[in-house]
C-alpha positions as CSV (number, residue, x, y, z in Angstrom):
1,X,-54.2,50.4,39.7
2,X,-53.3,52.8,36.7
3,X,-49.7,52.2,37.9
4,X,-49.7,48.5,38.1
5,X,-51.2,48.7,34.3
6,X,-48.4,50.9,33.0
7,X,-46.2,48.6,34.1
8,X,-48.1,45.5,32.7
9,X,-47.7,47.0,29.5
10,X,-44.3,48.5,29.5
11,X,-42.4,51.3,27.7
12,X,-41.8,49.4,25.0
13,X,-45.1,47.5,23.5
14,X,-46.5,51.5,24.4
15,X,-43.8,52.4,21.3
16,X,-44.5,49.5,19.2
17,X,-48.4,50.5,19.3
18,X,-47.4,54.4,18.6
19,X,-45.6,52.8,15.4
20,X,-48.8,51.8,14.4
21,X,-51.0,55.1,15.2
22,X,-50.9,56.9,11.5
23,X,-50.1,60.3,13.2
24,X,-46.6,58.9,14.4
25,X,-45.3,55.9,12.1
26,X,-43.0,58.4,10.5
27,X,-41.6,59.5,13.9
28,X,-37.8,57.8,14.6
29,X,-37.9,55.9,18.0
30,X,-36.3,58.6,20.0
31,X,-39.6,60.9,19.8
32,X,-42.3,57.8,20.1
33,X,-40.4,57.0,23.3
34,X,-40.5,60.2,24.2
35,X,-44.1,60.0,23.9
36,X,-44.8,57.2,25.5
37,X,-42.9,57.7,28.8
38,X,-45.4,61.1,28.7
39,X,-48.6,58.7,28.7
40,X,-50.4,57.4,31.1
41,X,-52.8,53.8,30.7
42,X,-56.4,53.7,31.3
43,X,-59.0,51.0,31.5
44,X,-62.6,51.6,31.1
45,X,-65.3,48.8,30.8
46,X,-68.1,48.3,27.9
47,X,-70.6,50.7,27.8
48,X,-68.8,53.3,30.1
49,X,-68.1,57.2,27.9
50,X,-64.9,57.8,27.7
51,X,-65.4,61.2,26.6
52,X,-68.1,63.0,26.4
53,X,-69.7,65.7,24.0
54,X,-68.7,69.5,25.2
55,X,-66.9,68.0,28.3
56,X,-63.5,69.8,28.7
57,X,-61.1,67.2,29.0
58,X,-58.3,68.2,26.4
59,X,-56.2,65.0,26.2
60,X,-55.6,62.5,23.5
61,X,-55.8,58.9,23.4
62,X,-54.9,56.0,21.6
63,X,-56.6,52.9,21.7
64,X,-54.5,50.0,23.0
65,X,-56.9,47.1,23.0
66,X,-60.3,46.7,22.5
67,X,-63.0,49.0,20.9
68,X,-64.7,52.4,21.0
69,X,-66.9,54.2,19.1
70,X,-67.3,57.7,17.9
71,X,-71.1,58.9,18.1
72,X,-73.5,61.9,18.3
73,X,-76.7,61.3,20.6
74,X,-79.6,63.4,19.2
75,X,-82.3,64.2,22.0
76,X,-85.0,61.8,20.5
77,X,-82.6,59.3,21.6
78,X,-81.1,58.5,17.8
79,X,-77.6,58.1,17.9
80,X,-75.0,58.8,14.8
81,X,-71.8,56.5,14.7
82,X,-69.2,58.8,13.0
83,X,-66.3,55.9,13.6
84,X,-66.0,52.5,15.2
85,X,-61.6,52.2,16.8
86,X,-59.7,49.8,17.4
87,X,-56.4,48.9,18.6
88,X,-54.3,51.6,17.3
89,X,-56.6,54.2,16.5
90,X,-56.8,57.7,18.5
91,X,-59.4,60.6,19.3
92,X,-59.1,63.9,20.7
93,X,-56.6,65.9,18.3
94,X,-58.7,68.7,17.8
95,X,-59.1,69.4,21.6
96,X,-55.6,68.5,22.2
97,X,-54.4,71.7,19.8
98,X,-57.6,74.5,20.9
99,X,-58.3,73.5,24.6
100,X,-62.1,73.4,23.6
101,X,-64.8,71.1,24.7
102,X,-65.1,67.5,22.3
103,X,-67.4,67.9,19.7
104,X,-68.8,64.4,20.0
105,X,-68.8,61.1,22.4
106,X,-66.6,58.7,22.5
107,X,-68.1,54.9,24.5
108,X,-65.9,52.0,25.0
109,X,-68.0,49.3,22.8
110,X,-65.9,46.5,24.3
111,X,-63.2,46.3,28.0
112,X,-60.7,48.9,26.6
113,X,-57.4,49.5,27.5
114,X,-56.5,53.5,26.8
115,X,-53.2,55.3,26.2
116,X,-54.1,59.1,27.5
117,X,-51.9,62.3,26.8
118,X,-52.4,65.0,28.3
119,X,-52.6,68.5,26.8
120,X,-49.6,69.8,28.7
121,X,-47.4,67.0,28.5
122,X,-48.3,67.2,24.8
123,X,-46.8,70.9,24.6
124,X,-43.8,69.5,26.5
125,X,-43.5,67.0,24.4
126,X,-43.3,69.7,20.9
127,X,-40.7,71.5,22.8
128,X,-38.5,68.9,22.8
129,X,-39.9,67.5,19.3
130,X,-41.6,69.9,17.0
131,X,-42.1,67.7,13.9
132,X,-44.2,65.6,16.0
133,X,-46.9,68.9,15.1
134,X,-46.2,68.1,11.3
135,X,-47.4,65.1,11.4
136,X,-50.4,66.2,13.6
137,X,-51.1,68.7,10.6
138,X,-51.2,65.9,8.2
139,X,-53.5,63.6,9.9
140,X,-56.3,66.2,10.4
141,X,-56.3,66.9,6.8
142,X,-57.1,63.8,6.4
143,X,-59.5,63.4,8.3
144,X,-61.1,66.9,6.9
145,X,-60.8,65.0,3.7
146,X,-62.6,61.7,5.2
147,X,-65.3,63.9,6.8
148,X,-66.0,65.7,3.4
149,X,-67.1,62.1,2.2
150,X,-68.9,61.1,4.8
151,X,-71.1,64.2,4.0
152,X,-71.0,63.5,0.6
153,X,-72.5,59.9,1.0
154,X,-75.2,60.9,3.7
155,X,-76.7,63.9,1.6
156,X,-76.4,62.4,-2.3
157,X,-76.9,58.6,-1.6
158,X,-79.9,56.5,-0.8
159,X,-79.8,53.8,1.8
160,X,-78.3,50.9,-0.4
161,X,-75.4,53.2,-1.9
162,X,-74.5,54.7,1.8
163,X,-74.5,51.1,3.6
164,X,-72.1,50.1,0.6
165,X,-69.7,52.5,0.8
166,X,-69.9,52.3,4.6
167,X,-69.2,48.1,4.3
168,X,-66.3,48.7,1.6
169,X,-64.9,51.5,3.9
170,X,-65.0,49.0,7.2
171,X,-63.2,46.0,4.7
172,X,-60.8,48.8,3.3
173,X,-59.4,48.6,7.4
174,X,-60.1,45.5,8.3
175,X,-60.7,43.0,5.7
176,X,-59.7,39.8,4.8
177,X,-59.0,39.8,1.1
178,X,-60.2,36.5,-0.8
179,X,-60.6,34.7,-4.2
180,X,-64.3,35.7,-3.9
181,X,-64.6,38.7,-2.3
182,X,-63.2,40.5,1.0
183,X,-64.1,39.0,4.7
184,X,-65.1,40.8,6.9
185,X,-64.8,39.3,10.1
186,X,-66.5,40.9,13.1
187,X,-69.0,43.2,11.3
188,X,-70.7,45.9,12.9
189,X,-74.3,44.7,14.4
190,X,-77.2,45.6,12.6
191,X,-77.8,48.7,14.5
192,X,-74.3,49.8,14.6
193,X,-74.2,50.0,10.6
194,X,-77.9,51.4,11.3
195,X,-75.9,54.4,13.1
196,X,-73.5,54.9,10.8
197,X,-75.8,55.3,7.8
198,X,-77.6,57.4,9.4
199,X,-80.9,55.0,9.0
200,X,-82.9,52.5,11.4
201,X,-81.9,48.8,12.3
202,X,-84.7,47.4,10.0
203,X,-84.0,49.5,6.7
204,X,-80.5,48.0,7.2
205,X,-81.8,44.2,7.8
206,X,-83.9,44.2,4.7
207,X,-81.3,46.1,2.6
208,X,-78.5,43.3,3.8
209,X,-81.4,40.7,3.1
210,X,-82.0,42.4,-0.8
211,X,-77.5,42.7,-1.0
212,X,-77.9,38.4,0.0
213,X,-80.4,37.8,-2.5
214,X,-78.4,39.7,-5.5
215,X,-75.5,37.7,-4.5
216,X,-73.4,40.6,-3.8
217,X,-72.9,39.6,0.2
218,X,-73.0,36.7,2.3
219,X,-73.8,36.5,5.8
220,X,-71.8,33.8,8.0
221,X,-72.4,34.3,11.7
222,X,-70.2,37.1,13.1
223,X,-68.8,37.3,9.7
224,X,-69.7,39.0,5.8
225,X,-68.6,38.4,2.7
226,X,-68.6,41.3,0.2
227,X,-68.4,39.4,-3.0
228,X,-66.8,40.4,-6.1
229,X,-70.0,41.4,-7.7
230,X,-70.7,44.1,-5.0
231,X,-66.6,45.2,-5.4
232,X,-67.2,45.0,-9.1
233,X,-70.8,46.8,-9.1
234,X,-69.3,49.9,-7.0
235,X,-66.3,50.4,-9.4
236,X,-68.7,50.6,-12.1
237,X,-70.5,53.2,-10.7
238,X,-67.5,55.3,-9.9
């Protein structure tokens, strides 16, 4: 099975998707095939962990299609969504470099399709191309930096402030940019933005209700519209 989907995807739309991962766009073709030839496809169905919190499994992935979420579980139950990926997006850098065991869970929120490298093909792989480790370098600054405000916005913001910045960083990646706001198109359920807020489902319906009352969103189905008064209010405060 996993070789019949390696070949179903092919060499060369596993390097067009490693253009697109932000650790490797700066990477010449020679080293993102080099890469990919090292990786292996997985599929794992909705629902199903990936990964698991303090399992061992050093190897890195890239999401090739479909969805996953990063979350804690707390032992009441409550779960934390640190970051919702999609196609494109990766996890398990830090246990690629120290060998330790992940510090959180990773669970397919849709079918996924998974590019996996392992940890020892990885060190192959820098023997052959070291700057690939540059660029490695940069990304987890970056996501230092990124975890620094998320911090930042759980322990000095109230609900309505977090959920904002939450919805404007979710349209930052994926929206639809309009006369009247930004789309965006497959929003988070209730619960989901619950998790990353680090609230309940209900403080988050009625503080979407208050948002659609003020004008500053608009629900349509699947779909939310941040309007230009919510873009508008947040600059204002910053």
């Amino acid at each position: 099975m996993i070789d019949r989907l390696d070949a179903m995807i092919g060499l060369d739309r596993q390097v067009a998707l490693l253009r697109r991962v932000s650790i490797f766009e700066h990477l010449d073709d020679r080293v993102l095939r080099d890469l990919a030839r090292r990786m292996t496809a997985r599929r794992r169905p909705a629902g199903s962990i990936v990964v698991g919190q303090r399992e061992t499994d050093s190897a890195f992935y890239v999401v090739y299609a479909g969805r996953a979420k990063v979350a804690l579980f707390g032992e009441n139950g409550r779960e934390m969504t640190l970051a919702v990926l999609g196609a494109g997006d990766f996890f398990g850098e830090m246990s690629l470099l120290d060998g330790k065991p992940r510090s959180a869970n990773v669970v397919a929120a849709d079918d996924c399709i998974l590019l996996k490298l392992a940890r020892d093909a990885f060190e192959a792989h820098l023997q052959e191309h070291p700057q690939t480790a540059m660029a490695l370098l940069r990304e987890l600054t970056a996501r230092l930096r990124k975890s620094d405000e998320v911090i930042a916005n759980l322990a000095l913001h109230d609900v309505t402030a977090r959920l904002t910045r939450t919805l404007l960083a979710l349209a930052e990646d994926n929206g639809e940019v309009r006369d009247d706001g930004i789309m965006l198109r497959y929003r988070p359920t209730q619960q989901d933005l619950a998790n990353m807020v680090g609230t309940c489902r209900e403080t988050v319906s009625r503080t979407l209700s208050a948002m659609g009352r003020r004008g500053l969103v608009v629900a349509r189905g699947r779909s939310l519209l941040l309007r230009r008064a919510l873009l508008d209010s947040v600059k204002q405060a910053a």
